[in-house]
Every structure is written in C-alpha cells, then in structure tokens.
C-alpha positions in Angstrom: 0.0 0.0 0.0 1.5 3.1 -1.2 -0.2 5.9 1.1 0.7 4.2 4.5 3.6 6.2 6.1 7.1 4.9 6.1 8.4 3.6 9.0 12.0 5.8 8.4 9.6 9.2 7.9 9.2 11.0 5.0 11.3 10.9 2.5 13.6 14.1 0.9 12.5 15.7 -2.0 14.5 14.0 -4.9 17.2 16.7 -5.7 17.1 17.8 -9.4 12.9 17.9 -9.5 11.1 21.0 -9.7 9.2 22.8 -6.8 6.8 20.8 -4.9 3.6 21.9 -6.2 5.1 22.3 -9.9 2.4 21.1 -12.9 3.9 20.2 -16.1 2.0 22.2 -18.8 3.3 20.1 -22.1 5.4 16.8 -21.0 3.1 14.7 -18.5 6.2 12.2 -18.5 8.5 15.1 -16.9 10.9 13.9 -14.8 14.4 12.4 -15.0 15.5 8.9 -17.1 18.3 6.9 -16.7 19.5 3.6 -17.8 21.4 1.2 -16.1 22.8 -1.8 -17.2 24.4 -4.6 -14.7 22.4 -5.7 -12.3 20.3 -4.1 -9.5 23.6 -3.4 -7.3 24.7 -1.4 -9.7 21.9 0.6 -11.0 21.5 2.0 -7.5 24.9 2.9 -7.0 24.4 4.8 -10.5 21.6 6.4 -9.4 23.4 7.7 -6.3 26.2 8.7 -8.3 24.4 11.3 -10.7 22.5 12.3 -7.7 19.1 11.3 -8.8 19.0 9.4 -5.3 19.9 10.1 -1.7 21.3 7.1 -0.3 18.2 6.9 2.0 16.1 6.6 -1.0 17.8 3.9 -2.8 18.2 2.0 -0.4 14.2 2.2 0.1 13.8 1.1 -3.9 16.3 -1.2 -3.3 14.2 -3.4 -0.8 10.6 -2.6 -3.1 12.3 -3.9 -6.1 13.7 -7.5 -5.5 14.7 -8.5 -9.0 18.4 -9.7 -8.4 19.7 -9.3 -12.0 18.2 -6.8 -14.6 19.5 -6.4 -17.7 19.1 -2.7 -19.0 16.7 -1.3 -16.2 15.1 2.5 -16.9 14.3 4.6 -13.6 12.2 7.4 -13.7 11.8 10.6 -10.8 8.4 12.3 -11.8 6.5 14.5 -10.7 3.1 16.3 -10.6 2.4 19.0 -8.4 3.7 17.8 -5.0 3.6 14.1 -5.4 6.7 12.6 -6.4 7.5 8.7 -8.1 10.1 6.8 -8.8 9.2 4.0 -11.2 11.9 1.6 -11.7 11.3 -0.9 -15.2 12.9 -2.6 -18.0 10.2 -1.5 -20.0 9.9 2.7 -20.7 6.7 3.0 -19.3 7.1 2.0 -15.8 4.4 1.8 -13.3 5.2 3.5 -10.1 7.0 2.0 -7.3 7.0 4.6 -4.9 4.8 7.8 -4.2 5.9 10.2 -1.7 4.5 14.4 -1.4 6.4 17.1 0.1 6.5 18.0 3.6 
C-alpha cells in the first residue's frame, strides 16, 4: 500500500525535481530517465552517483524492487504537483513504485 507512512519518515524531495507543487503544462512524463545496465547493485549505485538518489532513497527502492539481475533497467523521478515517483522498469513505461509528497 503506497499511502501508509514509512516507517523511516518522510522521505527528501528527490534533488534535481522542480518545486513541490510544480504542474507540467506540455510533458506529462516530466521527470528524470536513466538507464542502467548490470544488475540491481549497480543501477542503484548509479543512481546515487548522478544524484538522482539520496542514499536513503535507494536503499528504500532497493528493498521494493527485488529482482536480483536486470539487464538494462530504466528509472524514472516524476513529478506532478507535489507528489513525487520513482518508477523503476525494464520497460519505458514504468508503473510506479513509490509515491511520496512534500513535507
């Protein structure tokens, strides 16, 4: 369940995303890509590295996604207005993993 409060509090808003309460007026898939290849280890270390993550964060997605190897994995920060997703997918069009809003 995605709206149930995490038990390490709320989590930062991801660095790089426009002002909580921000609404895209062309691009409804705003947000940041990026693509990792080798394995899950990896792709969140390379997510920390470009500073698309706090270490907190990943290592939240880390435990929500349990695939042990993934080949070319996309991960996607979005946001509308002051909810913010990551979605983490081989496929593109990922369906979210995680939800959190500001404050």
């Amino acid at each position: 369940d995605k709206t149930l409060k995490l038990p390490c509090g709320p989590l930062p808003w991801p660095a790089g995303c426009p002002h909580p309460g921000y609404a895209p007026k062309t691009n409804p898939l705003n947000g940041r890509w990026i693509t990792v290849s080798g394995g899950q280890k990896e792709f969140i270390k390379k997510a920390i590295e470009t500073g698309m993550l706090g270490a907190a964060e990943a290592h939240k997605i880390m435990a929500d996604t349990d695939h042990e190897q993934t080949g070319g994995m996309y991960l996607r920060i979005n946001q509308r207005g002051d909810t913010c997703t990551v979605d983490a997918s081989v496929a593109k069009y990922a369906r979210a993993k995680r939800t959190w809003r500001s404050g």
